[in-house]
C-alpha positions in Angstrom: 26.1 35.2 15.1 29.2 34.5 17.7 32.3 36.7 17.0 33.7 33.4 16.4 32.0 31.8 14.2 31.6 34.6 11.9 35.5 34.8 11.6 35.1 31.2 10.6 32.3 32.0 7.9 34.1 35.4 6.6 37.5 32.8 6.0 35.1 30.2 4.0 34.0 33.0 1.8 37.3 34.5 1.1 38.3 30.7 -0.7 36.3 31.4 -2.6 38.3 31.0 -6.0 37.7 34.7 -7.5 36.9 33.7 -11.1 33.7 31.8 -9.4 33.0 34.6 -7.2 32.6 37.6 -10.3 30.8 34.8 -12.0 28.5 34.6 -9.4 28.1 38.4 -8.8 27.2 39.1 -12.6 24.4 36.6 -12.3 22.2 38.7 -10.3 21.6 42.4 -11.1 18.9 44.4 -7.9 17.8 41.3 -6.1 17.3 38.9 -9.3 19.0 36.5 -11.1 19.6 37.9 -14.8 19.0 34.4 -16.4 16.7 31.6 -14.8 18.4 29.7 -12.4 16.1 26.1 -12.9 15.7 23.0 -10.9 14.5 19.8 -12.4 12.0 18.5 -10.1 10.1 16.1 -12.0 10.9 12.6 -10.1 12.4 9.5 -12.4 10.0 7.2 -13.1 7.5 9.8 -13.2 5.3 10.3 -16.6 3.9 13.7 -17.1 3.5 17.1 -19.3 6.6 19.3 -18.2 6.0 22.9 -17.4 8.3 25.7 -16.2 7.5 27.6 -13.2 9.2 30.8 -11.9 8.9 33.2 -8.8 9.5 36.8 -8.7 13.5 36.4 -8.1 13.7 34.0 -11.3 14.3 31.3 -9.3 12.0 28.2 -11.8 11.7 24.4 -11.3 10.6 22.4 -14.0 7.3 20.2 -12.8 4.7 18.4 -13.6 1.8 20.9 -15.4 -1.1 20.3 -12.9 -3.5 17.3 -13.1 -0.7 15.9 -15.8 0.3 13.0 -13.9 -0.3 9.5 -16.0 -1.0 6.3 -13.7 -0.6 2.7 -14.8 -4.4 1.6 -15.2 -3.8 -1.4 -13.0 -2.6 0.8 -9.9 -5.6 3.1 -10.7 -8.1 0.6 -10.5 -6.7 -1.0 -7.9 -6.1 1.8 -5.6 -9.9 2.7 -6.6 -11.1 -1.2 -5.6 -9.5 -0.3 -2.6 -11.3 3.4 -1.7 -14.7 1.7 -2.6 -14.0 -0.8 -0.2 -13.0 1.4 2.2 -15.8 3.5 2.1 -18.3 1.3 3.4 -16.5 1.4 6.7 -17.3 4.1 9.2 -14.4 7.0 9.0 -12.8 6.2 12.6 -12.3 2.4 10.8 -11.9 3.4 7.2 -8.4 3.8 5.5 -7.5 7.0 3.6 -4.6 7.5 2.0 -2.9 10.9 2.8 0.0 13.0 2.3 1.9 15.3 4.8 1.3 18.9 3.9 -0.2 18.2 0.9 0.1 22.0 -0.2 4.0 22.6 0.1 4.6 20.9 -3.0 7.2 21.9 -5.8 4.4 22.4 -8.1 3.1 25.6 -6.5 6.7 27.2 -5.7 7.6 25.8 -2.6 11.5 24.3 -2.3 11.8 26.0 -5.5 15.7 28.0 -4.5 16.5 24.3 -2.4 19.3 23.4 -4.8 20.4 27.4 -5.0 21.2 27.2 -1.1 22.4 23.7 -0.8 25.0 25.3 -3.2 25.9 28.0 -0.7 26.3 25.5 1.9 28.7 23.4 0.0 30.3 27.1 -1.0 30.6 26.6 3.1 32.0 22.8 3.4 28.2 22.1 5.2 27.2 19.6 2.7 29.9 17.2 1.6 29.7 15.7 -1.6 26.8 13.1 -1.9 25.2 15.0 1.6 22.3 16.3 2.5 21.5 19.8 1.5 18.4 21.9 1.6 14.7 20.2 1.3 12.1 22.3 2.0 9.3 21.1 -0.4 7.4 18.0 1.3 6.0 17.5 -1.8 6.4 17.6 -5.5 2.8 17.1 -7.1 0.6 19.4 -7.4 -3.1 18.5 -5.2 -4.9 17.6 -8.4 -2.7 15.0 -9.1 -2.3 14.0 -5.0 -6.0 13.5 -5.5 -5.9 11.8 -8.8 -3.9 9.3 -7.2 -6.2 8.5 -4.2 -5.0 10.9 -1.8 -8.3 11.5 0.4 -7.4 13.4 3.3 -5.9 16.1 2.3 -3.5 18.5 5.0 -3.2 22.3 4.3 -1.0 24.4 6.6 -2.1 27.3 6.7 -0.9 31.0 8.3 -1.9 34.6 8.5 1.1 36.2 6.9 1.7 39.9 5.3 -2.4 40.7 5.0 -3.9 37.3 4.3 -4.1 33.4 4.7 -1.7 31.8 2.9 -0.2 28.4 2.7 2.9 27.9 4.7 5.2 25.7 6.6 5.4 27.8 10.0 7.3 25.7 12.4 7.8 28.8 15.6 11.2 27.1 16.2 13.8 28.6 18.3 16.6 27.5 17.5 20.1 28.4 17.9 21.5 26.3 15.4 19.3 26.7 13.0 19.8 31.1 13.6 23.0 29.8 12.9 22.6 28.2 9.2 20.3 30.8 8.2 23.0 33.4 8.6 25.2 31.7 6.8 22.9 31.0 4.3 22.6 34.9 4.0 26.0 35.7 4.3 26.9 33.8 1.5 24.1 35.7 -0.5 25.2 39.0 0.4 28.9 38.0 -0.5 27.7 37.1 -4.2 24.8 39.9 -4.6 22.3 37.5 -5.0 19.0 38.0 -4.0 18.3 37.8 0.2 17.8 35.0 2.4 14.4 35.9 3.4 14.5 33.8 6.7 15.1 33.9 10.6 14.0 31.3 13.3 11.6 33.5 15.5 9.1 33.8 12.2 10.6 30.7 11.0 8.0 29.4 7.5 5.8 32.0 7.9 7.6 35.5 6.5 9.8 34.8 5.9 9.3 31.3 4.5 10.3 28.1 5.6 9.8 26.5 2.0 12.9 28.8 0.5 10.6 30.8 -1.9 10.2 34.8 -1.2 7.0 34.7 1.1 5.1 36.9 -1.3 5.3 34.2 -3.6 3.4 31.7 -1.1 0.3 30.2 -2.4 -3.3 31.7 -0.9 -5.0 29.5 0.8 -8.5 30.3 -1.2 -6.6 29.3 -4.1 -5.4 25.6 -2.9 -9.1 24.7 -1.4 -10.2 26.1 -4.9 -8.2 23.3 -6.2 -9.7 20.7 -4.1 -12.8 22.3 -5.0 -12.8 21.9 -8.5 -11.5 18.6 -8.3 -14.8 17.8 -6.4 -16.6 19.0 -9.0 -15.0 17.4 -11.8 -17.1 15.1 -14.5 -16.3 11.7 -12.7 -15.8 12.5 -9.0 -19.7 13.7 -8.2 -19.3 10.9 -5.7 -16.0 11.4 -4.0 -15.7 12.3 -0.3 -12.3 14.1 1.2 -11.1 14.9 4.6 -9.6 18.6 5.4 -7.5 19.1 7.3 -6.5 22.9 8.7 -3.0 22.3 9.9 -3.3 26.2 11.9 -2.7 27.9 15.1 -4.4 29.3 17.6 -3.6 33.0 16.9 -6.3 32.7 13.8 -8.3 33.2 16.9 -6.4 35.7 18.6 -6.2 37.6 15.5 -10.1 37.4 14.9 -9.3 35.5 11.6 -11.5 32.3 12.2 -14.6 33.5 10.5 -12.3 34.5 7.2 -11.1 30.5 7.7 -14.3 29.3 7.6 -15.6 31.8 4.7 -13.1 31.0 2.3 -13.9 27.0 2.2 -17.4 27.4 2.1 -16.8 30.3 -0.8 -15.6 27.2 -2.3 -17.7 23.9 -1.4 -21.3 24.3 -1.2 -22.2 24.4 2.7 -24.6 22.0 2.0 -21.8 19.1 0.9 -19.9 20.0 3.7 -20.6 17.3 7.3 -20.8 19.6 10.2 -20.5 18.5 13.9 -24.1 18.7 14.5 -25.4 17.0 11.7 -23.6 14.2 12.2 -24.5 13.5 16.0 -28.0 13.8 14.4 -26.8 10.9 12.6 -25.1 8.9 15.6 -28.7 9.8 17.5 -31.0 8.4 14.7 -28.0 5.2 14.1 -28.5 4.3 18.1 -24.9 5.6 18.4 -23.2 4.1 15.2 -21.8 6.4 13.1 -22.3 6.1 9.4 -20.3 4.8 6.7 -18.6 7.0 4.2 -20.6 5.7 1.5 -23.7 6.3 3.3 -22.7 10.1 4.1 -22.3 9.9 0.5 -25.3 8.5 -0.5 -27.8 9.4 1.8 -27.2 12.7 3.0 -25.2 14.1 0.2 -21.7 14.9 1.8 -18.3 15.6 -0.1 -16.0 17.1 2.8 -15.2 16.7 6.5 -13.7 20.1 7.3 -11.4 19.2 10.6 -8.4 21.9 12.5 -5.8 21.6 14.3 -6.5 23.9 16.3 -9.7 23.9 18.7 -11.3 27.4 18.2 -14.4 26.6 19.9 -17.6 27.7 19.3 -16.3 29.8 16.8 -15.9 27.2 14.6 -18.0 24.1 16.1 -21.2 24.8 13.4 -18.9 23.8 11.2 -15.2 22.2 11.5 -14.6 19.1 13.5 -11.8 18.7 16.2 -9.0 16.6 17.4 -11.2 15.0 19.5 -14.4 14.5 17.2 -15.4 12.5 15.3 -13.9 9.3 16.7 -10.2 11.2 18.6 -7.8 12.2 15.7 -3.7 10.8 17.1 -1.0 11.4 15.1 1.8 9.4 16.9 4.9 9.7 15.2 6.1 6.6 12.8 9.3 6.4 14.4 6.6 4.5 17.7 5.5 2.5 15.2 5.5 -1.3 15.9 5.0 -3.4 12.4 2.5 -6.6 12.7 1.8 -8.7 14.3 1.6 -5.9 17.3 0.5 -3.3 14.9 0.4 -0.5 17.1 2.1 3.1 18.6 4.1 2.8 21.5 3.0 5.7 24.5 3.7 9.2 23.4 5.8 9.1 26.9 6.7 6.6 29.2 4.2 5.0 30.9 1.5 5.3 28.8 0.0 2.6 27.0 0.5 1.6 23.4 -2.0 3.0 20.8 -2.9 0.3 18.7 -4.1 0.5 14.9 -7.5 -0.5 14.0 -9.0 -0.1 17.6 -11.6 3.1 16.6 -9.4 5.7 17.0 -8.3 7.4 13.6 -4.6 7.5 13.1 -2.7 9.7 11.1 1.1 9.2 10.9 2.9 11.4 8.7 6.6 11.2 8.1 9.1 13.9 6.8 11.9 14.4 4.2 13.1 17.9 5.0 16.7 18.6 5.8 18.1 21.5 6.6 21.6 21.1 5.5 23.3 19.2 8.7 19.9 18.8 9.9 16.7 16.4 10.1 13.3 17.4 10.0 13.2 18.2 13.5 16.5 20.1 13.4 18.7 17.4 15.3 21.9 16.0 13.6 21.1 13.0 11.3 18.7 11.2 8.7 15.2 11.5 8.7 14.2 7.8 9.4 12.1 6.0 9.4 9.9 7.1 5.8 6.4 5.9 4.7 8.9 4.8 1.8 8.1 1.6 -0.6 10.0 -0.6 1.8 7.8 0.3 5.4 4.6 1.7 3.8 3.0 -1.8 2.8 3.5 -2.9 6.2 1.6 0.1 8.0 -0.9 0.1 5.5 -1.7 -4.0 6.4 -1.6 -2.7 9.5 -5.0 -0.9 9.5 -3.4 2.5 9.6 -5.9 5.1 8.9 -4.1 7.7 7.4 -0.8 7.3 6.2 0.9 10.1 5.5 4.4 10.4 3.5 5.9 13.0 1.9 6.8 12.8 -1.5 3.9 10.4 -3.0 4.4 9.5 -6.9 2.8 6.8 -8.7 5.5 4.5 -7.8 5.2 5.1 -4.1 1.6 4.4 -4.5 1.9 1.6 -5.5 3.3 0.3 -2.1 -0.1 1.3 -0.5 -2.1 -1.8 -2.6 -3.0 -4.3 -0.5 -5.3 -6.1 -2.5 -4.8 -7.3 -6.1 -1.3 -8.2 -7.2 0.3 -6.4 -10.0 -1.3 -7.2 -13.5 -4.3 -8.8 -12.1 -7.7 -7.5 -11.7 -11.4 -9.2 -11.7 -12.2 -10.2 -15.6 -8.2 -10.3 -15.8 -7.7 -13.8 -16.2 -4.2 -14.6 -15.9 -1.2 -16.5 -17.4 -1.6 -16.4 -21.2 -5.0 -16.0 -21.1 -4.8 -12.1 -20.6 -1.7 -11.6 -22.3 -0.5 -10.4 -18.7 2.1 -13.4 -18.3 3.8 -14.9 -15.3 7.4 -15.0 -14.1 9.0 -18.0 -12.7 7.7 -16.5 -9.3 4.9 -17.3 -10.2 4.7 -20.8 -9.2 4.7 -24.3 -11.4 4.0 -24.1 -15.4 0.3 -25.6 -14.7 0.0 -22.8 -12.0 -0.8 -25.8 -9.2 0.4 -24.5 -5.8 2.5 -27.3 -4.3 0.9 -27.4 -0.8 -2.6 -27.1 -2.5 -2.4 -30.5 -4.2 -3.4 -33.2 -1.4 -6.5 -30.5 -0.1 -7.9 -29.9 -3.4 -7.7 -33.8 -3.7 -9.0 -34.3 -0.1 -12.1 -31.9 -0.9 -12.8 -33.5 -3.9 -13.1 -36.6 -2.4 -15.4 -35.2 0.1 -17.7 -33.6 -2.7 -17.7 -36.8 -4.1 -19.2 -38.7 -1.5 -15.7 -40.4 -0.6 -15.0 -38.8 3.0 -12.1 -36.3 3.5 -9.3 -38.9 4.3 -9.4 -41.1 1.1 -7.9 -39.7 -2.2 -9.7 -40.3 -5.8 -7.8 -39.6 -8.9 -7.3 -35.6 -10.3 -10.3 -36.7 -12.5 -12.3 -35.8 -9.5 -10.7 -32.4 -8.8 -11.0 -31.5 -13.2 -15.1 -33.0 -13.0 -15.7 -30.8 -9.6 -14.3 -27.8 -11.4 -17.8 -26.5 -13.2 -19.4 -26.5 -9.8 -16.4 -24.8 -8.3 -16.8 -22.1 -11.0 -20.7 -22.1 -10.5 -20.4 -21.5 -6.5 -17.6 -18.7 -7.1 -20.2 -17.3 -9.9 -22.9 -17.2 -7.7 -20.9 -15.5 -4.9 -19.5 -12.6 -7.0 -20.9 -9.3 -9.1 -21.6 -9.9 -13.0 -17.8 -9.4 -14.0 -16.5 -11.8 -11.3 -19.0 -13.8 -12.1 -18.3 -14.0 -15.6 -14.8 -14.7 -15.1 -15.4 -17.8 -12.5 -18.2 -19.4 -15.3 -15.1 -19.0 -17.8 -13.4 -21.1 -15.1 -11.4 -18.2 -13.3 -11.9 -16.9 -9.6 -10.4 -14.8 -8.0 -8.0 -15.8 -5.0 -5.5 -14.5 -2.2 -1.6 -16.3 -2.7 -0.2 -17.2 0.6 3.5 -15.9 0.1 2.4 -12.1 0.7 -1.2 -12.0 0.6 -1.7 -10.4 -2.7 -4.9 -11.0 -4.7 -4.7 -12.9 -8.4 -7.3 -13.9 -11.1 -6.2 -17.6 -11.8 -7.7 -20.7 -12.9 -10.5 -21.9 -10.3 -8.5 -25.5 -10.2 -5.3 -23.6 -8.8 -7.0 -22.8 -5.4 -7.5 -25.6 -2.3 -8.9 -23.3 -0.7 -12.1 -20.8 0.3 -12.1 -17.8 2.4 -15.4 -17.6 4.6 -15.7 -14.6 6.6 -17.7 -14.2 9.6 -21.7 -13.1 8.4 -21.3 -9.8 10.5 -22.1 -6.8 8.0 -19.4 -4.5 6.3 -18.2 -3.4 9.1 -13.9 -3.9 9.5 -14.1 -7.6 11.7 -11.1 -7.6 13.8 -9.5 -11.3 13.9 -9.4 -13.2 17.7 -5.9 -14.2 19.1 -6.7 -17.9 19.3 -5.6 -19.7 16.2 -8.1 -22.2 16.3 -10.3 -21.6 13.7 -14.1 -20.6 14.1 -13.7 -19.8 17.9 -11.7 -17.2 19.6 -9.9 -17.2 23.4 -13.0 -15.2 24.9 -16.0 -17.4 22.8 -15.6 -15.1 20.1 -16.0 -16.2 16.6 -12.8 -15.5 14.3 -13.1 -13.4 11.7 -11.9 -15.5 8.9 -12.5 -19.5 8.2 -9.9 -20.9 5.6 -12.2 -24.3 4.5 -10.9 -26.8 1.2 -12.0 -24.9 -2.1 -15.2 -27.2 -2.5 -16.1 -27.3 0.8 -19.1 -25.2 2.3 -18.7 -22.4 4.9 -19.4 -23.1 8.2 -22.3 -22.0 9.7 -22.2 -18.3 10.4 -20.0 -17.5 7.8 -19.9 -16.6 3.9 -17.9 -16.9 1.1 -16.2 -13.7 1.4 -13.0 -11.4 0.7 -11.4 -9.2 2.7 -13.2 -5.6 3.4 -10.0 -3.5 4.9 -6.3 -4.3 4.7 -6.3 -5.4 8.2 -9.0 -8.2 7.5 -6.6 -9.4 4.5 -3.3 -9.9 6.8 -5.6 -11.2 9.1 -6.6 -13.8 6.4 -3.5 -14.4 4.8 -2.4 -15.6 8.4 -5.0 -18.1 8.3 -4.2 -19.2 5.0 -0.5 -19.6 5.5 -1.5 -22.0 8.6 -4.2 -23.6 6.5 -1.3 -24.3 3.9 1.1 -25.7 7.0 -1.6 -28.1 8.3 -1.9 -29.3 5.1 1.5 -29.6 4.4 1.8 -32.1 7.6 -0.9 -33.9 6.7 0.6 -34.7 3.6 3.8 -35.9 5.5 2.0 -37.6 7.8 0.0 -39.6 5.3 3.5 -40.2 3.4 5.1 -41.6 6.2 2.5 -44.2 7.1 2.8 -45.0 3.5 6.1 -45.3 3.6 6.6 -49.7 4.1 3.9 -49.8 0.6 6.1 -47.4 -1.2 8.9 -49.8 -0.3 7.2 -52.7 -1.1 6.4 -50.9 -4.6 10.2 -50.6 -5.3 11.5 -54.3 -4.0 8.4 -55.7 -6.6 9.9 -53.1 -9.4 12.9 -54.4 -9.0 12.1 -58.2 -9.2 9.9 -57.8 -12.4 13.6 -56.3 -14.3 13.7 -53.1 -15.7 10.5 -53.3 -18.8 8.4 -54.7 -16.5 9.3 -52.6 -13.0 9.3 -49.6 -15.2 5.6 -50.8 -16.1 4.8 -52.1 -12.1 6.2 -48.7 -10.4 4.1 -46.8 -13.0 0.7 -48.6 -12.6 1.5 -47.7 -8.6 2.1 -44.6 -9.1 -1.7 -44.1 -10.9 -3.1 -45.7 -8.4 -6.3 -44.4 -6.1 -5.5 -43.6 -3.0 -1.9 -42.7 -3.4 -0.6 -39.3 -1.7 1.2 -36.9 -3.2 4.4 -38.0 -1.6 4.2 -41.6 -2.3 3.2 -40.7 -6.1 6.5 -38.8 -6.3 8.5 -41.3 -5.0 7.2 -44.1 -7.1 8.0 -41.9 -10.0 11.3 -41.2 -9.1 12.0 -45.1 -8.8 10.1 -45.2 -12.4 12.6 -43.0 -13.8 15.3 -44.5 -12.3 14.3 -48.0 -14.3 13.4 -46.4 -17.2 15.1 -47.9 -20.7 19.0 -47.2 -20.7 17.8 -45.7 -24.3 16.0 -42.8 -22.3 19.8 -41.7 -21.3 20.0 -37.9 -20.2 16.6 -37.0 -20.5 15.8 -39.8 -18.2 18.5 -39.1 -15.6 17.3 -35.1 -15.7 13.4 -35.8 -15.5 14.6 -38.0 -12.7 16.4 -35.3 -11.0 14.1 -32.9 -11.5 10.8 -35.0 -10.0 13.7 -36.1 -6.7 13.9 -32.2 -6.3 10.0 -31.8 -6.5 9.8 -34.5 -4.2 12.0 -32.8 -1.6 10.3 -29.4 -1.8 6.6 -31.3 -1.7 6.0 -29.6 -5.1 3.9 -31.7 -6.4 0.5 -31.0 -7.5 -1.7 -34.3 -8.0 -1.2 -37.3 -10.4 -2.1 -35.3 -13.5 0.0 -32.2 -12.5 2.9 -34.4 -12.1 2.5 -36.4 -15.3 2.3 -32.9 -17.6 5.3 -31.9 -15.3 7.0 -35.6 -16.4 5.8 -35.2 -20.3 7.5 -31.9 -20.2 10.7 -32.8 -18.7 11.4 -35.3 -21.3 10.6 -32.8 -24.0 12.8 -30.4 -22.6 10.8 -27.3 -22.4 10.9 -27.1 -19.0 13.3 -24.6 -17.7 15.7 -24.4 -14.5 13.6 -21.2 -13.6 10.5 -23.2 -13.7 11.3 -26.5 -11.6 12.3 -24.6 -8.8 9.9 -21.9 -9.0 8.4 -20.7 -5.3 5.7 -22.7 -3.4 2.7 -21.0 -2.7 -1.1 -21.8 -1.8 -4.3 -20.1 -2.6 -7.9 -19.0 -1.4 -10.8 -18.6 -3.1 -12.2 -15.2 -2.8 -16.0 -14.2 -3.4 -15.7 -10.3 -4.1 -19.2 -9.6 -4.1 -21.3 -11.7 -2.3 -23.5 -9.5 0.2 -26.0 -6.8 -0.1 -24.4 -4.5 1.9 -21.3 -3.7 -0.1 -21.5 -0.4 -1.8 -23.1 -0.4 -5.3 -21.2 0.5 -8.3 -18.3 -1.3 -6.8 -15.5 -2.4 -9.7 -15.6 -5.8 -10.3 
């Protein structure tokens, strides 16, 4: 350290106030701390069995015990719905959640002296107060739990240190500063007779360790794929499949320790359950060059495990570990490129080079990082470490098609950002609303549940079922007597427990406002998904936003039809396969929702001189009988939505003067509907009218948000996995 700056550091320590200084010096007696010095690293929010864990300088964190970790049943199943899915794609199109190395967790030891040194540095004036001090753990779970909550491609960093393999965050930075910091951080350890700062920047993670925990402390690599091991084997999981990844170096091979690498996963997994390089170009051969889905690897040919390293040893390893550039070219472009939707893709690694976009064949990883190091980010420059896989930017990468995204710090409630599917609460043979005792907010949409742009379609396809064409309108009768063969189709098109739930008269359907997935009432919907009949396989959308046909003659993925209609030809009732196919729809569903929106004004406007007519007649016939004229209009065939609310409105507005408030605030409350289109067909509006006057209709609830939804079939084809929750 500079003469300099070590004048500067031997000043902090001296103001020191002396009564904390003997204080700190009787806490450690010959390199350990006399009583436990103990961290409390179990996240809020988090719900587990506590355990204490210590190292050899009695340095302990309290954490979850391992495998502990309790999950809402909703975001388990979901996340589950979401793997089986996933698993009929091929891996270099498949989405598997990940964490970024998985091994240097909290649970196992690793960040475990973290708030010890962030102490020092304050000791120091590093860390002002509410700063950021020392994180070296990246996570805080142990893998068990990473797996129970869906992780499936696993990253283990792993390092020939003091005799053996171990798992550790080697970095081989040389940096200046960071020699620096790490001086000072032992300084300040010397000064109070504390135990030492194992560390220095050539050897930087390895041994010493990165993950401030003594390096003979650091986990052995046998024992963490052990873990995943057992996991594998577990009652429950004889059909699971994970990707591991060797996050290593090439001196393994300089060393001559590649064959011990190797040895100690298959001492683990049986060799047979593991996919080697050549077995699965045997595959591609006998596939004419398609590689196989996950489930079929699975399935078929009995796989658990992809074994894949970061480092390319060669032949040494080819029998058995995959590569960077094998299976289908492993990137793992940092998130800070990242471009959200709709460009959904990496810019260059350097200038010049072209963007890397998600979803193209190429598996991505993207890990981002938490670790500070006092003053410094992740990558030891000056500042925050932004931007995270956090709850705020995760849900849009994972709708991107991202293969494998990879934050640090995953807990149940970060999980949660990664569903993409079914909206909180809900779940095939759900229901919704009261029905399941699951309940809606306001948020929700109107008290009958109708969507308010879905009103005029669901009228205009029942019209069509009817016979009656798509531009004339019959009476919600027709929607209500349509509603059994809505429930039979959607029965039809879905597995027993969907199927159950549409002949009870729900179906499950994708809202427009975010794209999330609810079990509802099949009247709520005026619309059907219809995907393109082209096999499991991810389907990626076409530019063009004319449905059915794409810019180059090719077919769009998704069509968005009225909820009675039929699918085009060349497509099937359907719902979406990957998270990419259900932004992809909810695009079309939002413009489905707009065109039907204008049609509605359109049809208002040309209504617009009989409306008028309506009112003039109203008001010649006096109060009774205009009252009585403007509601007969308004139950007239043929009327839009629109015109219905505005003939209301003027029936209000005659109503008996012995009506007083109630009639002046139904009034109100159908002009505001009226304004915001919200609406939802003649019989929609009347229970909305009956419950206005009855006063059980809430602020909350008249201006609740406009939405629109899409029927979706979940289970339809033969080629979706069996066993697949319904």
């Amino acid at each position: 350290m500079p003469t300099r700056a070590f004048a500067g550091l031997q000043a902090a320590l001296e103001r020191i106030p002396e009564h904390k200084l003997e204080a700190e010096r009787r806490s450690a007696v010959d390199g350990r701390f006399t009583s436990p010095r103990v961290r409390d690293g179990i996240p809020e929010g988090v719900d587990c069995d506590p355990v204490e864990r210590c190292d050899s300088r009695n340095v302990c964190a309290r954490v979850c015990a391992r495998g502990s970790v309790r999950i809402d049943p909703w975001l388990q199943r979901a996340v589950a719905y979401q793997w089986r899915l996933s698993r009929a794609q091929p891996l270099c199109t498949a989405q598997l959640l990940g964490t970024h190395n998985s091994a240097i967790t909290l649970a196992d030891g690793y960040g475990m002296h973290d708030e010890l040194y962030t102490a020092y540095l304050s000791y120091l004036g590093l860390v002002p107060p509410g700063g950021q001090g020392l994180v070296t753990n990246n996570q805080v779970l142990s893998l068990t739990d990473q797996l129970n909550l869906g992780v499936r491609f696993v990253e283990l960093d792993v390092h020939w240190i003091q005799s053996g393999l171990h798992i550790a965050h080697c970095g081989g930075f040389h940096s200046p500063a960071l020699n620096a910091l790490v001086a000072a951080l032992g300084a300040v350890a010397a000064w109070f007779g504390h135990p030492p700062v194992e560390w220095d920047a050539e050897t930087l993670g390895c041994s010493p360790s990165m993950s401030s925990l003594p390096a003979k402390d650091q986990r052995l690599f046998s024992d963490a794929v052990a873990e995943v091991a057992d996991w594998l084997a577990a009652p429950g999981h004889e059909d699971e499949f994970i990707v591991l990844y060797l996050d290593d170096q090439i001196d393994l091979a300089t060393w001559g320790r590649v064959p011990e690498l190797l040895a100690r996963v298959t001492a683990a997994i049986p060799p047979a359950a593991v996919l080697t390089p050549p077995e699965l170009a045997a595959m591609v051969r006998e596939r004419g060059g398609a590689l196989p889905s996950i489930e079929a690897l699975v399935a078929r040919h009995g796989k658990r495990l992809l074994l894949m390293s970061a480092a390319d040893y060669g032949p040494a390893m080819s029998h058995l570990a995959f590569n960077h550039s094998s299976p289908c070219g492993l990137a793992e472009p940092l998130f800070q490129r990242f471009t959200a939707a709709p460009s959904c893709s990496f810019a260059g690694w350097r200038p010049g080079r072209p963007p890397i976009p998600a979803m193209s064949g190429r598996l991505l990883r993207t890990p981002t990082c938490r670790l500070t190091y006092g003053p410094y980010n992740c990558s030891l420059r000056r500042g925050d470490n932004i931007p995270q896989l956090d709850a705020e930017l995760l849900p849009g990468a994972v709708s991107c098609g991202i293969n494998v995204p990879a934050p640090d710090l995953l807990t149940p409630g970060l999980l949660a950002a990664a569903v993409w599917s079914w909206a909180p609460g809900h779940f095939p043979g759900s229901g919704s609303g009261s029905e399941s005792g699951l309940g809606f907010g306001s948020r929700q949409g109107s008290p009958d549940g109708d969507g308010p742009t879905a009103a005029g379609a669901r009228r205009r396809a029942a019209a069509a079922a009817a016979g009656g064409g798509g531009g004339g309108a019959g009476s919600s009768g027709g929607v209500q007597d349509a509603v059994p063969a809505a429930a039979a189709a959607a029965a039809a098109g879905q597995g027993a427990a969907g199927g159950a739930a549409a002949a009870a008269g729900l179906c499950a359907m994708m809202r427009a406002r975010d794209g999330r997935w609810e079990m509802r009432p099949c009247t709520h919907a005026a619309f059907a998904a219809c995907r393109l009949d082209a096999g499991p396989a991810h389907i990626p959308d076409v530019a063009d936003d004319t449905p059915g046909s794409g810019g180059d003659g090719a077919a769009a993925a998704w069509v968005v039809v009225p909820a009675l209609a039929a699918c085009p030809p060349g497509y099937l009732p359907g719902a979406p396969h990957t998270a990419r196919e259900s932004y992809d729809l909810r695009q079309r569903l939002v413009a489905a929702a707009a065109a039907a929106e204008a049609a509605e004004a359109a049809e208002a406007a040309e209504g617009a001189e009989a409306v008028e007519a309506a009112a003039v007649a109203a008001g010649t016939a006096g109060v009774q009988g205009g009252g009585a004229a403007v509601a007969g209009a308004a139950s007239a065939d043929g009327l839009s939505m629109s015109r219905r609310l505005q003939l209301r409105l003027r029936s209000l507005r005659s109503a008996a003067p012995a009506d007083g408030l109630q009639a002046q605030t139904a009034a109100g409350v159908v002009q505001q509907a009226g304004r915001r289109g919200a609406s939802s067909g003649a019989s929609g509006s009347s229970q909305r009218f009956q419950q206005s006057r009855e006063g059980d209709w809430t602020t909350s609830q008249r201006v609740a948000e406009e939405d629109a939804f899409a029927i979706l079939a979940l289970q339809s084809p033969h080629w979706l996995p069996a066993g697949l929750p319904q």
